[in-house]
Structure formats: C-alpha cells, structure tokens
C-alpha positions as CSV (number, residue, x, y, z in Angstrom):
1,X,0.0,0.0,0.0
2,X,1.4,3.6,-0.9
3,X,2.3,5.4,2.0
4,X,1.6,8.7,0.3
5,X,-2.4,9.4,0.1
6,X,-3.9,11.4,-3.0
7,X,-4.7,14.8,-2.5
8,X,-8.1,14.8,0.0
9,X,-8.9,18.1,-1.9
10,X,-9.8,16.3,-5.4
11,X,-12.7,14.5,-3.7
12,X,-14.4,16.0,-1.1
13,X,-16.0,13.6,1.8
14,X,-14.0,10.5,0.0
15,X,-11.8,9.3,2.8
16,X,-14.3,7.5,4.5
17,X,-14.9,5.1,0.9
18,X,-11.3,4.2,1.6
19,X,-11.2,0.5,1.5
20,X,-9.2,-0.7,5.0
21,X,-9.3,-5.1,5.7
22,X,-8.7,-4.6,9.4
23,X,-12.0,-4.7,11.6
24,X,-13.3,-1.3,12.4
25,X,-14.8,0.8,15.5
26,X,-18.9,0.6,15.8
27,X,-20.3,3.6,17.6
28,X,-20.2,1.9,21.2
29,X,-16.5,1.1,21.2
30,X,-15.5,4.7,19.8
31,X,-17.9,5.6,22.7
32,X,-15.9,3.6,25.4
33,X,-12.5,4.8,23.9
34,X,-13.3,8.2,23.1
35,X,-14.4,7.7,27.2
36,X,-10.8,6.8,28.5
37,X,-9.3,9.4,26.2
38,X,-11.1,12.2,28.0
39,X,-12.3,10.5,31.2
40,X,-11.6,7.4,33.0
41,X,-14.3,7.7,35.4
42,X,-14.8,10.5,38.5
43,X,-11.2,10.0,39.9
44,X,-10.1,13.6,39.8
45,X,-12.9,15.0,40.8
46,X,-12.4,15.2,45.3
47,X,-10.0,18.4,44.7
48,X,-13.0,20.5,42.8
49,X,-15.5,19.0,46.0
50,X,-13.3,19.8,48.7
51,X,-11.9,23.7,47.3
52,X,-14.9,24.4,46.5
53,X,-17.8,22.5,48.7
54,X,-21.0,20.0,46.8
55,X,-23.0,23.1,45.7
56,X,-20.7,25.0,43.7
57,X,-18.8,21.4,42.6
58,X,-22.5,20.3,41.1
59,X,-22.7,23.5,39.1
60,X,-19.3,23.4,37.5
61,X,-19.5,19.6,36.9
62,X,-22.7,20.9,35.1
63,X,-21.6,24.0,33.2
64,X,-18.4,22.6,32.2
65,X,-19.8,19.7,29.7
66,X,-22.3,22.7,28.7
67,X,-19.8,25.9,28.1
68,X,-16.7,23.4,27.5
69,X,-17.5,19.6,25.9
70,X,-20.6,20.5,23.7
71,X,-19.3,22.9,21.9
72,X,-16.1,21.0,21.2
73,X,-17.9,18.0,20.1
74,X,-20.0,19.9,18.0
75,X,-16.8,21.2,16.3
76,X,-15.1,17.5,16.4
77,X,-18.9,16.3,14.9
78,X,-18.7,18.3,11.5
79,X,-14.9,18.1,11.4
80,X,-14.5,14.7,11.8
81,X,-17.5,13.7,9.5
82,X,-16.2,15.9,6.6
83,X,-13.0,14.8,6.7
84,X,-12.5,11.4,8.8
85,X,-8.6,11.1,7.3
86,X,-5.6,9.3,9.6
87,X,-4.4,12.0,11.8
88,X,-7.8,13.3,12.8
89,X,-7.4,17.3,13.4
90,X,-3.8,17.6,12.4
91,X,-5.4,16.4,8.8
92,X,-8.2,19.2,9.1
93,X,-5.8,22.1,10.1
94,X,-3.1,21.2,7.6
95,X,-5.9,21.2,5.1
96,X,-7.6,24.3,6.3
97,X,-4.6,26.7,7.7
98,X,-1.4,25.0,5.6
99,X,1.0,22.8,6.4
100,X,2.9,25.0,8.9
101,X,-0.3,25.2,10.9
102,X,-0.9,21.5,10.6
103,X,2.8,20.8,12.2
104,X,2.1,22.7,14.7
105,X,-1.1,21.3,15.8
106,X,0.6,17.8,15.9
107,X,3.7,19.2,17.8
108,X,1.3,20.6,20.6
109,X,-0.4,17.4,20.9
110,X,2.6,15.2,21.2
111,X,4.8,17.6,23.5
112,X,1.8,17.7,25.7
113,X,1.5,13.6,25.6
114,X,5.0,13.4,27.1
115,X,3.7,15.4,30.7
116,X,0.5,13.1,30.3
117,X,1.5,10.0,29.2
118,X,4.0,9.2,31.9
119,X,1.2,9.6,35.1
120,X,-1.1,6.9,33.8
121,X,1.8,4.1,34.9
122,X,1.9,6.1,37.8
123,X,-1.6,6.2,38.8
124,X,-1.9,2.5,38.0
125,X,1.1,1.5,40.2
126,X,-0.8,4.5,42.9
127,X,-3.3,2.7,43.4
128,X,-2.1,-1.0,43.1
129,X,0.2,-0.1,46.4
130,X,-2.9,0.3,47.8
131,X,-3.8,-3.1,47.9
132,X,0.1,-4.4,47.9
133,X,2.1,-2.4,49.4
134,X,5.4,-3.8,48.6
135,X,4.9,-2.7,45.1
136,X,6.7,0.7,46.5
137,X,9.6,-1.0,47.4
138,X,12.7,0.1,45.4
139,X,12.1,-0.1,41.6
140,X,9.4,-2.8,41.6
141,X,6.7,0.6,40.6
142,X,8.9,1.1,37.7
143,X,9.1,-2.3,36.2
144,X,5.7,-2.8,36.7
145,X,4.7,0.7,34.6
146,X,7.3,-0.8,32.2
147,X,4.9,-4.0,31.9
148,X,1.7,-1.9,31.3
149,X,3.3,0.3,28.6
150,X,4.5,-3.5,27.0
151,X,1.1,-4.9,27.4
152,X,-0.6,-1.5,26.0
153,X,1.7,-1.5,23.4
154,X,0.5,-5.3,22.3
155,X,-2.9,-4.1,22.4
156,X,-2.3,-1.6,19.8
157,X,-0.3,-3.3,17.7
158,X,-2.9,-5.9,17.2
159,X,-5.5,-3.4,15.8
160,X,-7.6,-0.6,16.2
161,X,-10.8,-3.2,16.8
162,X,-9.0,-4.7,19.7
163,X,-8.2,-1.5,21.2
164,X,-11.9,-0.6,21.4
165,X,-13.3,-4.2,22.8
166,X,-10.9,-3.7,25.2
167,X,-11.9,-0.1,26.2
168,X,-15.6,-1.4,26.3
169,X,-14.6,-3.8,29.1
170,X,-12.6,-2.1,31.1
171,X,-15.4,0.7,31.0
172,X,-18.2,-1.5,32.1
173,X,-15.9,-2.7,35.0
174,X,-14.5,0.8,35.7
175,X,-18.3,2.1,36.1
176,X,-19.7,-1.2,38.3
177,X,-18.0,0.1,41.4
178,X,-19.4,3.9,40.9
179,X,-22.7,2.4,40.0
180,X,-22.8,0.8,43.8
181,X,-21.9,4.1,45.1
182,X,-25.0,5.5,43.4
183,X,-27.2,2.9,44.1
184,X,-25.8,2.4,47.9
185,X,-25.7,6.0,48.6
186,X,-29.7,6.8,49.5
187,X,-29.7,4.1,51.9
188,X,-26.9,6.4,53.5
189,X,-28.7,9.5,53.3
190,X,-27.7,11.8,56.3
191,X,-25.4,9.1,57.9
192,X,-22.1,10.4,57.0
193,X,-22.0,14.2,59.0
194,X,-19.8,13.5,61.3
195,X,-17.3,11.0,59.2
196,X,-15.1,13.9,59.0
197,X,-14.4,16.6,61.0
198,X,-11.9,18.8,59.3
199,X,-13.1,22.1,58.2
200,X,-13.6,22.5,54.4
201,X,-11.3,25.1,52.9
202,X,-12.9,27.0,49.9
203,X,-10.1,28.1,48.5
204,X,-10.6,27.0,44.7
205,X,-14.2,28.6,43.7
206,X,-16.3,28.7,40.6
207,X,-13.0,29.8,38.3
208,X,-10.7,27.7,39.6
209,X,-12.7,24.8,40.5
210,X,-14.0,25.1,36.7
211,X,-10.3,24.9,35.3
212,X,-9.6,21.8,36.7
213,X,-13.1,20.3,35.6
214,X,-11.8,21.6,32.3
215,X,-8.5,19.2,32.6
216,X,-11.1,16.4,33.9
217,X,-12.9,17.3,30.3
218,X,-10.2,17.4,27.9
219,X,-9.1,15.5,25.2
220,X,-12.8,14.9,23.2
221,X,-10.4,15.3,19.9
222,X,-8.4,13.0,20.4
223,X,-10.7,10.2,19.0
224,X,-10.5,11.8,15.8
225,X,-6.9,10.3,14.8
226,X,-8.1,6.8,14.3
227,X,-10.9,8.0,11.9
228,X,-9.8,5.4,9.1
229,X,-10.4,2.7,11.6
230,X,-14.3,3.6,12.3
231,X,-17.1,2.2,10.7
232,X,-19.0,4.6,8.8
233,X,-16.8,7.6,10.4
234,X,-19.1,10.2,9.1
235,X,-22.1,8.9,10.7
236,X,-20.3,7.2,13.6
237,X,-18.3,10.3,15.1
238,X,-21.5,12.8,15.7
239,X,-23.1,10.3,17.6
240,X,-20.1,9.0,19.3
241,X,-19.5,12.4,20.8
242,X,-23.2,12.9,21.5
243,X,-23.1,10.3,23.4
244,X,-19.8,10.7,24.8
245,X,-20.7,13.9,26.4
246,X,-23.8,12.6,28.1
247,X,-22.0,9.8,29.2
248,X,-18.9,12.0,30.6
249,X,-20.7,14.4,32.5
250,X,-23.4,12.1,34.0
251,X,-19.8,9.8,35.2
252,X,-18.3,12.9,36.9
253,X,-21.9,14.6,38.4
254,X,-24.2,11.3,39.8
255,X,-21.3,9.5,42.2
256,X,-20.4,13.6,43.8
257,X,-24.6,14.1,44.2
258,X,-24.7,10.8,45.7
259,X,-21.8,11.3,48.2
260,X,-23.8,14.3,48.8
261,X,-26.9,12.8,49.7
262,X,-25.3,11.0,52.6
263,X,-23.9,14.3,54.2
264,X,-20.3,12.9,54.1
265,X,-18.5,16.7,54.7
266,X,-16.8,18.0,51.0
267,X,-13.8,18.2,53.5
268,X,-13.2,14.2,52.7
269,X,-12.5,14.3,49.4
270,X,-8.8,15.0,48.8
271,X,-6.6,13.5,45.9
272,X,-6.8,10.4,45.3
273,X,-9.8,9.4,47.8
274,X,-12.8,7.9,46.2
275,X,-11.6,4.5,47.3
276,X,-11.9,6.0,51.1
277,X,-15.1,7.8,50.3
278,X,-16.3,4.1,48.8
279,X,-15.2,2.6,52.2
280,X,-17.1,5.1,54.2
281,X,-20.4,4.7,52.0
282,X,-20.2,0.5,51.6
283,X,-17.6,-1.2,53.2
284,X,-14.1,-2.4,52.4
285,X,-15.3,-4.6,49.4
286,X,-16.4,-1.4,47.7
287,X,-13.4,0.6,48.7
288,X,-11.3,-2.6,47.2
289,X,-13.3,-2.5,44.1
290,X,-13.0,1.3,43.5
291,X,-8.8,0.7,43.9
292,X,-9.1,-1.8,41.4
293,X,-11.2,0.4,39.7
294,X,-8.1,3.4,39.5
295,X,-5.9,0.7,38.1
296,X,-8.4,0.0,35.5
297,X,-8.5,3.8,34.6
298,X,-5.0,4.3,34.7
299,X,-4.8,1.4,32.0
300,X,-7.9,2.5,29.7
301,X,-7.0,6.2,29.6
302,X,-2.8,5.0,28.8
303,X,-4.2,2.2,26.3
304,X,-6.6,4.3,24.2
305,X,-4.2,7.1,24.0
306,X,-1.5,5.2,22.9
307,X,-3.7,4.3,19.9
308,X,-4.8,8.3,19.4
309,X,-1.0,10.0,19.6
310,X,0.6,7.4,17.2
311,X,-1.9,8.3,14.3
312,X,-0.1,11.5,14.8
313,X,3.7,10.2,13.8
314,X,1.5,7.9,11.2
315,X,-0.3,10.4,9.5
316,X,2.5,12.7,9.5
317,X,5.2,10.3,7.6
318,X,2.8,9.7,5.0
319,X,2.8,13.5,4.4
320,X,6.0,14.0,3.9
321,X,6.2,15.9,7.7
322,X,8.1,13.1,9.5
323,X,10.7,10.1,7.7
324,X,8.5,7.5,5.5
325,X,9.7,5.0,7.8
326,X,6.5,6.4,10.5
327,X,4.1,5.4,7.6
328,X,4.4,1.9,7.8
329,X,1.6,-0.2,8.8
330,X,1.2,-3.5,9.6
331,X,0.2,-5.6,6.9
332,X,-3.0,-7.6,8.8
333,X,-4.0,-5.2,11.9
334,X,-2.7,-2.1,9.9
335,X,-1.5,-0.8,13.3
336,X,1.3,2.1,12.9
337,X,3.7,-0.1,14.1
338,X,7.1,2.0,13.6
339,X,4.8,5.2,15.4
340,X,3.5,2.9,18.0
341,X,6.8,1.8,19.5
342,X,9.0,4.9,18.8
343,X,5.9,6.4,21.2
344,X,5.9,3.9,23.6
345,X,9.9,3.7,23.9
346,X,9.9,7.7,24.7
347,X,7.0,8.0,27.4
348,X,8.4,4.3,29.2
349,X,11.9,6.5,29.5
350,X,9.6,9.3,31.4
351,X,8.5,6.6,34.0
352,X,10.7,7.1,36.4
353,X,10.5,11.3,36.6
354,X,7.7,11.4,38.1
355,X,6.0,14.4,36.6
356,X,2.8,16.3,38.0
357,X,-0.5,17.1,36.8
358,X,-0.1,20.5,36.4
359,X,-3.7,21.7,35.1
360,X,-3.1,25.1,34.2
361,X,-0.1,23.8,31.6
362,X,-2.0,20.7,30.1
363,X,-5.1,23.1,29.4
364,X,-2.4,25.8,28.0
365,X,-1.0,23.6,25.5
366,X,-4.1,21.4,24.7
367,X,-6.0,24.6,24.2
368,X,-3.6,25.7,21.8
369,X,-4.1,22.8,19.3
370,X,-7.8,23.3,20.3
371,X,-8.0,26.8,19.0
372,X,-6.5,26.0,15.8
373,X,-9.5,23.5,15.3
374,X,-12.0,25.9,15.7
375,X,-10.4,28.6,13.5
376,X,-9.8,25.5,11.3
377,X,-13.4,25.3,11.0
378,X,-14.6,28.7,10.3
379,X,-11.2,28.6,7.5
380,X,-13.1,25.4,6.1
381,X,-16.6,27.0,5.7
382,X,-15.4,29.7,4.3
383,X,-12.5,28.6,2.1
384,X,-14.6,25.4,1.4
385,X,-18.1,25.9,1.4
386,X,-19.1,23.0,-1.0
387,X,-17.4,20.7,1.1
388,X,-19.8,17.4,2.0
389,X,-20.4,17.8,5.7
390,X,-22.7,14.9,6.9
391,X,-23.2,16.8,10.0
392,X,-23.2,20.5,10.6
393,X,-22.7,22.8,13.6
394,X,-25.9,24.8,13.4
395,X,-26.6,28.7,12.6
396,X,-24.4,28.7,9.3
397,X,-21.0,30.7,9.0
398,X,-22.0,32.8,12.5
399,X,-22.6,29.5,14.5
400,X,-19.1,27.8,13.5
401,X,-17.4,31.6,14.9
402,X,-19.9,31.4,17.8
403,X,-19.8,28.2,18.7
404,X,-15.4,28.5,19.4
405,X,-15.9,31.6,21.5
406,X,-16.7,30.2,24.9
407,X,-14.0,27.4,25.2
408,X,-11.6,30.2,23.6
409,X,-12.5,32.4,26.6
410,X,-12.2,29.9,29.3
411,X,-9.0,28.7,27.9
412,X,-7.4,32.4,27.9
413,X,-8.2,32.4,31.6
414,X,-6.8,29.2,32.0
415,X,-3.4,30.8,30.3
416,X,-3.7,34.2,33.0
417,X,-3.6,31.2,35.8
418,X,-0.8,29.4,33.9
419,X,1.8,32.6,35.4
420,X,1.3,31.2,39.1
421,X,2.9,27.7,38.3
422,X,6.2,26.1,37.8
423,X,7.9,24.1,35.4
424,X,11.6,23.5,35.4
425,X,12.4,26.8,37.1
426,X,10.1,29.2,35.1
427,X,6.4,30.0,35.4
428,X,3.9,28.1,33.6
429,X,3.4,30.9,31.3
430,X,7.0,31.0,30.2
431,X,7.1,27.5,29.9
432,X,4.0,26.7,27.7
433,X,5.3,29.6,25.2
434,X,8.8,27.9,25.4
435,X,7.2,24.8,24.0
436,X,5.1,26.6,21.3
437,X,8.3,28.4,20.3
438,X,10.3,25.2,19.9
439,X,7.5,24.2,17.5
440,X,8.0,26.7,15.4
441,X,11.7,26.0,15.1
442,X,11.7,22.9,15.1
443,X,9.3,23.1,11.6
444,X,11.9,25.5,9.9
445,X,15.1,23.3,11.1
446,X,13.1,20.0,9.7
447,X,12.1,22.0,6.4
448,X,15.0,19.9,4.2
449,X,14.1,16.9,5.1
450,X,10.3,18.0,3.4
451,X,11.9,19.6,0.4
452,X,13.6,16.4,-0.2
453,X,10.7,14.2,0.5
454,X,8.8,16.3,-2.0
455,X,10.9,15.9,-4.7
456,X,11.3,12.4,-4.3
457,X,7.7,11.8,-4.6
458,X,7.0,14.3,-7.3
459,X,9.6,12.4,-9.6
460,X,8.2,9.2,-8.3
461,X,4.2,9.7,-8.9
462,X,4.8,11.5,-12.7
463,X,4.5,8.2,-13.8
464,X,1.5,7.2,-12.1
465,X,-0.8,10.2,-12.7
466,X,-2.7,9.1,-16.0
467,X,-3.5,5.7,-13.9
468,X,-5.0,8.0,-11.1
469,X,-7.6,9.9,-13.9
C-alpha cells in the first residue's frame, strides 16, 4: 500500500470510501474509547468537592460539559465527519490553515502527551500499592509501569478493533463500582455528617474549580486520529461524541450528588480518595473494588491514548512531515507499528521522573491545538463551502465563529492562571510559550528533510498520474 495518500482536496467527503481489511470501531467502542481518552471515570474530581464544597462542585461539573464539551464535540462532529482522514485534526488544520499550521497542531499534541503519558503508569502502580504495598519498594513501581506500557503496546499493535473491545470492558468494569456508590448511597442518606471533621477550605471557587473540571474534560479530539479505523466515520463520530458527552458528564456529576446525599463533609474528598469515600459509603469490598477500579482507569486512559497519539507520527510520515519510515503499517491489523513503538519507547523512558498534573499547563497547551481547530473550521466553511459535511454545527458561517468563543474564553483564563505555576524553574506561562516556540523552530530546522521528501515523490508519482484519472 502507498504510503503517500492522493490529494483529499480532489474529492471532497472521500476518505471515508477508503477500502481498509482490518475490523473497524462501531459507535459503542468509539464511545468507550473516546471515554478513556477524555475521562476514566470521576477520579479527579475530590480536589473540585473539597476547594470548593458540593454546591458549587454540582454547578461546574454541570456547566463545564455545557460551556466546554458540547461545543467541542459539535466542532469535532462536522470536522471529523467531513474529513474522517488518519491523523484526525492535524489532517483538518493542515488542510484548512497549511502545512505550517498542521505541524504545529501535531507538535502541541505530542509535547503535551510526554507530561500526560507518563502519570497513567503512575496512577496504576498509585493505586495498586494500595492493595500491595510492597509494590513501593525500590524499583518494583517502575518495572511494573514498564509491563503496562508493554502490554498496551501489544494491544495496539494488534489493531484498532482490539483496542476498542478492550476499552468497552474495562469501562463497564470501571463504572460497576461507581454504580454501587450511586445505588448504595440513599440508603446512606444523612449518615455520614460526622465522618469527618476537618473544616472544608474554599479556597478554589467557581473559576478555579472550573479549570480543573476543564482538565477532567479534555481530550474529546483525540478520537478523531483513528478516523480510518471507524465504521461509517461520518455517521459514527456525531453520535459517538453525542453520546460521549452525556455519558462524561453524568460519570463525573451522579457519584459527587450521591456522596452528597449522605452528608459525608466536602472536606473528605482529597486526591486520590474515592476509594476512602467508597469505604465510608459501603464497606471495604467497595473501597477494594473502586482501587481496582483506578488501576483500571489508569490502564484505559494509557491504552486508548496510545492508539490516538501514534496516528499522529502515522499520519505525519505519510505526508512527507516526519521520515516515511513512521508510515508503515502492519500488513493484517494495519496498526502504525514504527509510530506505535517509537511512542511507547519515549513516554516508558519518562516513568521514572515522576511528573505532576499541572492543570493550568496541560489546558495551556491542549487549548492551543484546540483553538486551531475551531479557526480550522470557520477557515473550512469559508474557504470550502461545497465541502460534504454529513453533519453540521448549526446557525451557518455565524454559529461555527460562535460556537469557538466560549472554550476560547475559558482557555485564555486558563493561560492568565498558567503565570502562578512552575515548570523547570520558570512560570507556567514561560514555559508553555517555550514549548510553542520550539514548534515553530523545530518546523523550519526539519524544512529539508520536506523539500527532499517532495521531490522524491513528485519524480516518483509522474508516472503514475494518467492511472490515477
């Protein structure tokens, strides 16, 4: 197979008639992927309940989807249906803004993959010394993240399909323990008050508390990289992230209302404590079941963006952006295999340097390539207006601007915050436009490398163009 696609432009809509043997995503596996890419269930969200107390946690776990997700899955929706091409929104920027643009967007993604990949071992191994603690002792954390970036890596290299069955198991027993809590937690109502005494600082409030349910929603584009592995992509990806939404916010909103029913104090909730706050409501067997139910989390979210971020290297050495050796696919699963381990062999050396979740930075350089997209869109209507667009964001040319201008807004405070962190002895601020910058060189220092490429393909498709007519 020719690692070198024709020109999307000379047929509008036609990537998704591309002809692929592997088995492909139906809409409930995108569903459970797309899940683990932006979720993983409501771990994540005791710092929002204890900064800034139930009532104001319930309203920013139910603006956020509203203000934050919808409008980006609108955007993803038409995007990803018009042009469902490997490489999911570095495809529709390079074809909206130009190929400058289009590097950039997949340099943002992947220099923000290396501060995210490496706390998914992490959390896995976090809460596995929960239940065994001698997992803590000297490197035995390490070579057990090492084994879960191996098996993840297997996974993936077996096929997109595989990836996606998986993701639907490990969701339905990631969501059986938070279920119970639901279910268990009126039969608890007004028990808890005095299960904790400490006072409950509110010291994060609506913004703040709102930023870090922003991190909690990230990542809805990421699905969009494996679009020539989805059945019926133009069809499949509105509803996927229709769904996906619903499903999201419902995940993060009924197990915090149901703690709340039981008058357990928001003081409780700390990092890392839903397995305590599962002991308090039903026992040790459901505070075992939500530890093995962080493990499971920590291993969807890794596994289903290992499969996302290696379409990136994929899609990138088939346009000429990265060495044709990232192209190559396997023969049976088609799996990016070259991408896939090249990936995994950089974020397994990050393992053992134990970065932190800094929200401010994550959401700075995520919301970067997300800005792009939404420009890319407005470019697309504009520029394109013919283009086939199975599913539209509504209120024409003024609801595509529109529809950008709340998660722009929310992101630009998130970039004001950045200034009061710090990354390797500079503010966040510094830092984040340190990374963009190095984008920007780095495209003009790898510009040879493209020339030739281009020439090398030019003289070799000559040939072949009367066959292609």
């Amino acid at each position: 197979m020719s690692t070198v696609p024709l020109p999307a432009e000379s047929h509008p809509g036609a990537q998704s008639n591309r002809k692929i043997s592997a088995a492909k995503l139906t809409l409930w596996p995108l569903v459970a992927a797309t899940f683990f890419m932006v979720c993983g269930g409501a771990y994540g969200t005791e710092d929002i309940v204890h900064g800034a107390g139930y009532s104001r946690a319930l309203l920013i776990l139910v603006l956020t989807p509203l203000l934050w997700s919808l409008p980006t899955a609108f955007m993803i929706g038409e995007l990803a249906s018009a042009l469902p091409d490997e490489g999911g929104y570095y495809a529709w920027v390079r074809r909206g803004l130009g190929q400058f643009w289009g590097f950039q967007e997949a340099w943002l993604s992947l220099v923000a993959s290396i501060f995210d990949m490496a706390i998914y071992p992490t959390l896995f191994i976090a809460y596995l010394t929960r239940l065994v603690p001698w997992v803590r002792v000297g490197h035995r954390g390490i070579v057990i993240g090492l084994a879960m970036v191996i098996a993840c890596t297997a996974l993936n290299l077996a096929g997109i399909h595989a990836v996606g069955m998986t993701s639907l198991w490990l969701f339905l027993v990631l969501s059986a323990p938070f279920a119970l809590i639901v279910l268990i937690a009126p039969f608890r109502a007004g028990m808890l008050v005095h299960a904790a005494v400490a006072p409950v600082t509110l010291n994060v409030g609506l913004l703040g508390g709102t930023l870090v349910a922003m991190w909690n929603y990230m990542g809805w584009d990421n699905a969009s990289t494996i679009a020539r592995g989805v059945e019926r992509p133009e069809r499949t990806y509105p509803r996927a992230m229709m769904v996906s939404v619903v499903l999201v916010a419902l995940t993060y909103l009924l197990p915090v209302l149901a703690v709340f029913v039981t008058g357990l104090p928001a003081s409780a909730f700390e990092t890392g404590s839903w397995a305590d706050v599962a002991g308090l409501v039903g026992g040790n067997w459901l505070r075992a079941a939500l530890v093995l139910g962080g493990m499971v989390s920590g291993f969807g979210i890794f596994n289903a963006l290992v499969m996302s971020y290696s379409r990136l290297p994929l899609a990138m050495g088939q346009d000429g952006m990265l060495p044709r050796v990232f192209a190559k696919v396997h023969p049976r699963t088609k799996a990016p295999w070259v991408a896939i381990l090249v990936c995994a062999a950089g974020w397994a050396l990050c393992l053992g340097l134990g970065f932190e979740r800094l929200v401010t930075l994550d959401i700075m350089l995520y919301g970067a390539s997300l800005v792009l997209e939404f420009i890319t869109l407005v470019a697309l209507r504009i520029r394109e207006p013919k283009l086939y667009r199975p599913f539209r964001v509504p209120g024409g040319l003024a609801g595509a601007v529109l529809v950008g201008l709340v998660p722009t807004l929310l992101l630009a405070l998130a970039v004001a915050r950045s200034e009061h962190e710090e990354v390797l002895g500079m503010n966040g601020l510094t830092f984040g436009l340190v990374a963009i910058l190095a984008g920007f060189i780095t495209y003009y220092a790898t510009s040879p490398l493209r020339r030739r490429r281009s020439e090398t393909t030019s003289a070799t498709d000559t040939s072949e163009i009367p066959s292609r007519q």
